[in-house]
C-alpha positions in Angstrom: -33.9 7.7 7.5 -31.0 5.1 7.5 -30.4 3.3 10.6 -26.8 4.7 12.4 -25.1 1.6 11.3 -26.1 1.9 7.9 -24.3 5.3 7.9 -21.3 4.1 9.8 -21.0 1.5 6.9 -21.3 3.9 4.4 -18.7 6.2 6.1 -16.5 3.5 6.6 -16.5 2.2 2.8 -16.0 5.8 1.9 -12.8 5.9 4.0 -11.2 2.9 3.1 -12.2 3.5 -0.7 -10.0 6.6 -0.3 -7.2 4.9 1.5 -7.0 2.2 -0.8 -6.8 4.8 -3.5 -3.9 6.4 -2.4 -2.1 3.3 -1.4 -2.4 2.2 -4.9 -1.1 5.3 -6.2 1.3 5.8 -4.2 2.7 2.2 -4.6 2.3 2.4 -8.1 4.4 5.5 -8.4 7.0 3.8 -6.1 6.8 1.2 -8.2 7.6 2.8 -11.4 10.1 4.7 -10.2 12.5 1.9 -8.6 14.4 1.4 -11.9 14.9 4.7 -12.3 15.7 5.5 -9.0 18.1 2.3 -8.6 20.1 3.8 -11.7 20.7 6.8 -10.4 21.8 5.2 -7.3 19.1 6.3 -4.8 18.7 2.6 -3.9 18.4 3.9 0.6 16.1 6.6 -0.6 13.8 3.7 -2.6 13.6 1.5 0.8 13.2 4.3 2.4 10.0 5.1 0.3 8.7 1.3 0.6 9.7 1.3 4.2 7.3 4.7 5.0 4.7 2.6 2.6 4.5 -0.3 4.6 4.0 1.3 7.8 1.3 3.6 6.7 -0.7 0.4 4.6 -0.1 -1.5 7.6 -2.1 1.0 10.4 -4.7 1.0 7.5 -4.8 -2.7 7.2 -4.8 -3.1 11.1 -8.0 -0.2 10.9 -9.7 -2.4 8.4 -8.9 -5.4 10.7 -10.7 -3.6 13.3 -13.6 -2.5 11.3 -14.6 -5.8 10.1 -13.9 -4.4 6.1 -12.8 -8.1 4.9 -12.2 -6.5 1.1 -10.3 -3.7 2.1 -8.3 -5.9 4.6 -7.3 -8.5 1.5 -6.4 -5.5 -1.0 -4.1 -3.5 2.0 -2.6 -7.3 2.2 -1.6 -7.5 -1.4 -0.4 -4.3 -1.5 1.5 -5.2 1.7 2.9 -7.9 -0.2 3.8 -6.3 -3.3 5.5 -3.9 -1.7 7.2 -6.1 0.6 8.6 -8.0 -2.7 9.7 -5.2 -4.1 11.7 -4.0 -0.8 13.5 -7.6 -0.3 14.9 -7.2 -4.3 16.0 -4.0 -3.6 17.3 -4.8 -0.2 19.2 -8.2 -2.2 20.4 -5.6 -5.0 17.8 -7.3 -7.9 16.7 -5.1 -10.5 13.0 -4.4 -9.5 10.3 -7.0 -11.8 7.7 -5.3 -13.5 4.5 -5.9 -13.1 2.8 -4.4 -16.0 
């Protein structure tokens, strides 16, 4: 039988996988969806989306902080980061840079 740890390890590289899932979709739709969403002059409502982003990738980065998950904490950062770029050019009224 694995040792409690062992199983709080696992649970806890289940969870973040998850999170970081999500986070990565949902950024990527954001992301994808600035241009169009910038046209049609919805510029508040595309902070608004990175805004709500940030905080929710942030508690999960401070979780990951707290649980010792050094990978997960460096991929929430990136993302943090990313999305963080993306909010200052739409905040300075650049067209959004793709990243693909």
């Amino acid at each position: 039988m694995s040792a409690p740890s062992d199983d709080q390890a696992r649970e806890d590289f289940d969870y973040f996988s998850n999170e970081y899932a999500q986070a990565l979709q949902a950024f990527t739709a954001i992301e994808q969806q600035a241009g169009t969403l910038l046209l049609m002059g919805s510029r508040g409502e595309l902070r608004q989306f990175l805004e709500q982003f940030l905080i929710m990738a942030g508690h999960t980065l401070e979780e990951a902080q707290a649980r010792e998950q050094h990978h997960f904490t460096e991929w929430f950062r990136e993302l943090i980061r990313k999305a963080e770029d993306l909010l200052a050019q739409v905040a300075s009224g650049e067209p959004p840079a793709t990243s693909h």
